[in-house]
C-alpha positions as CSV (number, residue, x, y, z in Angstrom):
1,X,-10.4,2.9,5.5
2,X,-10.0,5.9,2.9
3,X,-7.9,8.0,5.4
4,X,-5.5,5.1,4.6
5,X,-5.6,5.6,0.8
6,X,-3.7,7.3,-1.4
7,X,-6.2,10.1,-2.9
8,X,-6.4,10.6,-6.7
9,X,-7.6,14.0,-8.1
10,X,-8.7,13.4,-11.9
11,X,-10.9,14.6,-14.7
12,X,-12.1,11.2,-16.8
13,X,-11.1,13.0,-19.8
14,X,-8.0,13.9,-19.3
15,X,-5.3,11.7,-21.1
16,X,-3.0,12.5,-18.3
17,X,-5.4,11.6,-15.8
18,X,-6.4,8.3,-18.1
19,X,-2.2,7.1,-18.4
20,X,-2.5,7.7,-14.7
21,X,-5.9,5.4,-14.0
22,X,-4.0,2.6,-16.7
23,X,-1.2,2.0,-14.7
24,X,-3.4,1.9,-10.9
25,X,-5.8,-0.1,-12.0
26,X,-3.6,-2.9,-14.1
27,X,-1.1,-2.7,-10.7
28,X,-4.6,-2.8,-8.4
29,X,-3.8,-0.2,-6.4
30,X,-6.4,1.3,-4.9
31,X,-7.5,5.0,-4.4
32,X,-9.9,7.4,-3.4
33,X,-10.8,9.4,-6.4
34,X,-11.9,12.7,-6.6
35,X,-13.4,14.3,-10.4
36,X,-12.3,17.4,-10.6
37,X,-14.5,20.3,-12.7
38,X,-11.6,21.7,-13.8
39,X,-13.8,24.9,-14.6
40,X,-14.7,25.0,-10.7
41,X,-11.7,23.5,-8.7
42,X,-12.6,22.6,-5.1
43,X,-10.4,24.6,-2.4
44,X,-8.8,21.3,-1.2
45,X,-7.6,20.2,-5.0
46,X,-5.7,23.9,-5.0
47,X,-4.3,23.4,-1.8
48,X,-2.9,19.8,-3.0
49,X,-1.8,20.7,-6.6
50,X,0.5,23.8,-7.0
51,X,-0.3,23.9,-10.4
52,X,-3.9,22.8,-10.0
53,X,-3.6,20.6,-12.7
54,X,-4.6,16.7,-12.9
55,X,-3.8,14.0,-12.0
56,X,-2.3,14.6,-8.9
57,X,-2.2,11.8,-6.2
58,X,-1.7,12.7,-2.2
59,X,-0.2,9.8,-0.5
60,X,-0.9,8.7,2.8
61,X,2.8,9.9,4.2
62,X,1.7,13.7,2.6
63,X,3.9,13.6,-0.7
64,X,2.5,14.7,-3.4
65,X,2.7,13.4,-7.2
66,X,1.9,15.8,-9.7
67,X,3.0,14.1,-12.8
68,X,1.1,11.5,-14.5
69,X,4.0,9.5,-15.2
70,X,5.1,9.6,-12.0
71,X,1.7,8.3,-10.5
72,X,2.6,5.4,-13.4
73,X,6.3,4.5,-12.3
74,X,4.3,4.6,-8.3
75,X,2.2,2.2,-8.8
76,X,4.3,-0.2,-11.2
77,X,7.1,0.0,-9.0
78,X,4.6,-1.9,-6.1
79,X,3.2,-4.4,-8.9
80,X,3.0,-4.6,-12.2
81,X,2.0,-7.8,-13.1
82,X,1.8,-7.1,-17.1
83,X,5.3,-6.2,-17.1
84,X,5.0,-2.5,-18.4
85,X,8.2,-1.8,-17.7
86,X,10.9,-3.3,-19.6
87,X,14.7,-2.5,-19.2
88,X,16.1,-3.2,-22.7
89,X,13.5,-0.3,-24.8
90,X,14.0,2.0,-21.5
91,X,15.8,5.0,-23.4
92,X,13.4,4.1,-26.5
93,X,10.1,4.3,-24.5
94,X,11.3,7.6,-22.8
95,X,12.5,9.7,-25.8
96,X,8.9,8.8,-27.4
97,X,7.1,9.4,-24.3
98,X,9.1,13.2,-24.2
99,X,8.0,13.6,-28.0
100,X,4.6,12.6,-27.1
101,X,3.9,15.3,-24.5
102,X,6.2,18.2,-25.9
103,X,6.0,18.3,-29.8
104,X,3.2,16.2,-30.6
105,X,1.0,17.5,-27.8
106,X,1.4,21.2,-28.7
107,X,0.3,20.0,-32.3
108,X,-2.6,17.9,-30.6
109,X,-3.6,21.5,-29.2
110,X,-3.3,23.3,-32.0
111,X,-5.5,20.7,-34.0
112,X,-8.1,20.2,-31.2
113,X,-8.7,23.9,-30.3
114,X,-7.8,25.3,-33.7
115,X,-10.3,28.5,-33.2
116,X,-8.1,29.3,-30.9
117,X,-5.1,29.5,-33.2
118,X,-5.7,31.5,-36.1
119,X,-2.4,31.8,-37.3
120,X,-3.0,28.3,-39.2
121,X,-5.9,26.2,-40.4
122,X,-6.6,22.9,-38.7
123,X,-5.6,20.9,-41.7
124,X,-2.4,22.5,-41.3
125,X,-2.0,21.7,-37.8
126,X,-3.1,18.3,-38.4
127,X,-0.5,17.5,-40.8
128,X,2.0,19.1,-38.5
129,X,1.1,16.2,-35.9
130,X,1.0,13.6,-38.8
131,X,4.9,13.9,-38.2
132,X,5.1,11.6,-35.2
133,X,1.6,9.8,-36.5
134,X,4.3,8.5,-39.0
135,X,6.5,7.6,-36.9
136,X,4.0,5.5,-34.9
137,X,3.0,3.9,-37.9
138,X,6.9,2.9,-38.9
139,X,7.3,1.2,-35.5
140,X,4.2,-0.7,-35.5
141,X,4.8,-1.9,-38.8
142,X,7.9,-3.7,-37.2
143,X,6.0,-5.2,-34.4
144,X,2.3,-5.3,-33.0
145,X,3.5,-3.0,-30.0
146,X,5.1,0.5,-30.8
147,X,8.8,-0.9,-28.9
148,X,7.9,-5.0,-28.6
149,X,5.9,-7.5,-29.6
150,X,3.1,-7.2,-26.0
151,X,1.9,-3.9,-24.7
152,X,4.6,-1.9,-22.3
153,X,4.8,2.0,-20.6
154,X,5.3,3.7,-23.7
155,X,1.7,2.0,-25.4
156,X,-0.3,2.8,-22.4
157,X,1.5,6.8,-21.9
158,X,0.7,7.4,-25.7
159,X,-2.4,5.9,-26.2
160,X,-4.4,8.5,-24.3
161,X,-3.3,11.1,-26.5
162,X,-3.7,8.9,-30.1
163,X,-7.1,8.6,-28.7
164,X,-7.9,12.2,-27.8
165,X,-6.4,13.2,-31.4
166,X,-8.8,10.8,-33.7
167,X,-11.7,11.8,-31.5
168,X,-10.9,15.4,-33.6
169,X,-11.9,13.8,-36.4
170,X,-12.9,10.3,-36.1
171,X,-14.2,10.5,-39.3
172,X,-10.8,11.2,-41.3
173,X,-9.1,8.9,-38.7
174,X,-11.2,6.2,-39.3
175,X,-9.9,5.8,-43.4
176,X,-6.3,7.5,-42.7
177,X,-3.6,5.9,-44.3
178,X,-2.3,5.0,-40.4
179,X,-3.9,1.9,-40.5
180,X,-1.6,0.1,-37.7
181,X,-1.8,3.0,-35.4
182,X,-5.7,3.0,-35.9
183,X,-5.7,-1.1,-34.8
184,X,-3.4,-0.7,-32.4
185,X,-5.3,2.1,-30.5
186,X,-9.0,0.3,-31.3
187,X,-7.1,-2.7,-29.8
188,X,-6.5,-1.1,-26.4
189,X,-9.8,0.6,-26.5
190,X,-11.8,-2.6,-26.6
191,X,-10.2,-3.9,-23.3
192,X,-11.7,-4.4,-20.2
193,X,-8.7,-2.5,-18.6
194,X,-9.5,0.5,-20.8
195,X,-13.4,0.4,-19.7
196,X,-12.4,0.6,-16.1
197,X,-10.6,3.4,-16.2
198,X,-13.4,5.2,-18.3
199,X,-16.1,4.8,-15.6
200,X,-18.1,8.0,-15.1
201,X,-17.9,10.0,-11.2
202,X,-19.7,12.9,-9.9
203,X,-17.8,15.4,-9.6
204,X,-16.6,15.7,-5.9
205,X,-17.3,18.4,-3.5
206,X,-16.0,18.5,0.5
207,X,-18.1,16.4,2.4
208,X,-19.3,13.7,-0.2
209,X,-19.4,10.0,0.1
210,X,-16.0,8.0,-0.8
211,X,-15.6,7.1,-4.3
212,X,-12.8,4.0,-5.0
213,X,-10.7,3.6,-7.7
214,X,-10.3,0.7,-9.5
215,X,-14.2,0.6,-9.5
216,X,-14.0,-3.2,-9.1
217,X,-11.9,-5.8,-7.6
């Protein structure tokens, strides 16, 4: 049955991997996932990945998706029964999405790992990514969504990432002025979808037993 599946290599971390996980597990298509240590890849991730980075899925007909939001678009195109995708905010949900993972996520970086950039003090780098926290918090004050009134693509790509940046400092994120960006994102963190994806795997090594993803059907 698994040589049938597409196979998912992913670190539960990840906020890549996570977007990736959202939009299989809401469309129910299932994988066979593979945790990867990214501090010890296994020869066969390398092989698949040419940047060995995650996710990556390897479908059954040998192509290769490397990028997390084309594992999304994959699986939504086959069923997306939440209606992610939504024509009219299109150009709006991809320029947010491109500021997301270029500008914001350099400051994300910068903030997270902040010993390893000298240069300026994590304060400063936090306030450098407060830029597009602001802008988050100007669109959800128009709706409950960041571009419509239910959850779409561009909620599930960027919540990963809002997540991984109050994790810094969940303290100062918890009484931040961002109030609607901090209930949005608690929002999505108390679903059941968002638990699914979070399940913990052993890390995989050639030869181990199949593990399935979604976890439950």
């Amino acid at each position: 049955m698994s040589a049938e599946l597409p196979i998912l290599y992913s670190f539960r971390r990840c906020p890549y991997a996570i977007r990736a996980r959202l939009a299989l597990c809401v469309s129910a298509q299932r994988v066979e996932l593979r945790e990867v240590r990214l501090s010890q890849k296994v020869a066969e991730f390398v092989q698949v990945s040419t940047r060995s980075t995650v996710p990556v899925l390897l479908l059954p007909n040998a192509q290769v998706l490397e990028e997390s939001l084309d594992i999304m678009r994959w699986a939504l195109q086959i069923n997306d029964p939440l209606h992610w995708f939504q024509e009219d905010i299109e150009i709006q949900t991809q320029q947010l999405i491109d500021e997301n993972d270029g500008v914001f996520k350099l400051h994300l970086d910068h903030y997270k790992y902040s010993d390893r950039y000298p240069q300026h003090s994590q304060l400063e780098y936090r306030l450098q990514a407060e830029c597009f926290l602001q802008k988050l918090e100007g669109l959800l004050q128009q709706s409950p969504y960041l571009l419509s009134t239910r959850a779409t693509l561009v909620d599930m790509a960027l919540m990963p990432f809002i997540r991984q940046f109050a994790g810094v400092d969940s303290a100062w994120f918890s009484t931040c002025e961002y109030s609607r960006l901090r209930g949005w994102l608690n929002g999505m963190l108390a679903t059941d979808l968002f638990s699914s994806v979070m399940e913990k795997y052993a890390f995989w090594q050639a030869g181990d037993g199949v593990s399935f993803f979604p976890p439950r059907q």
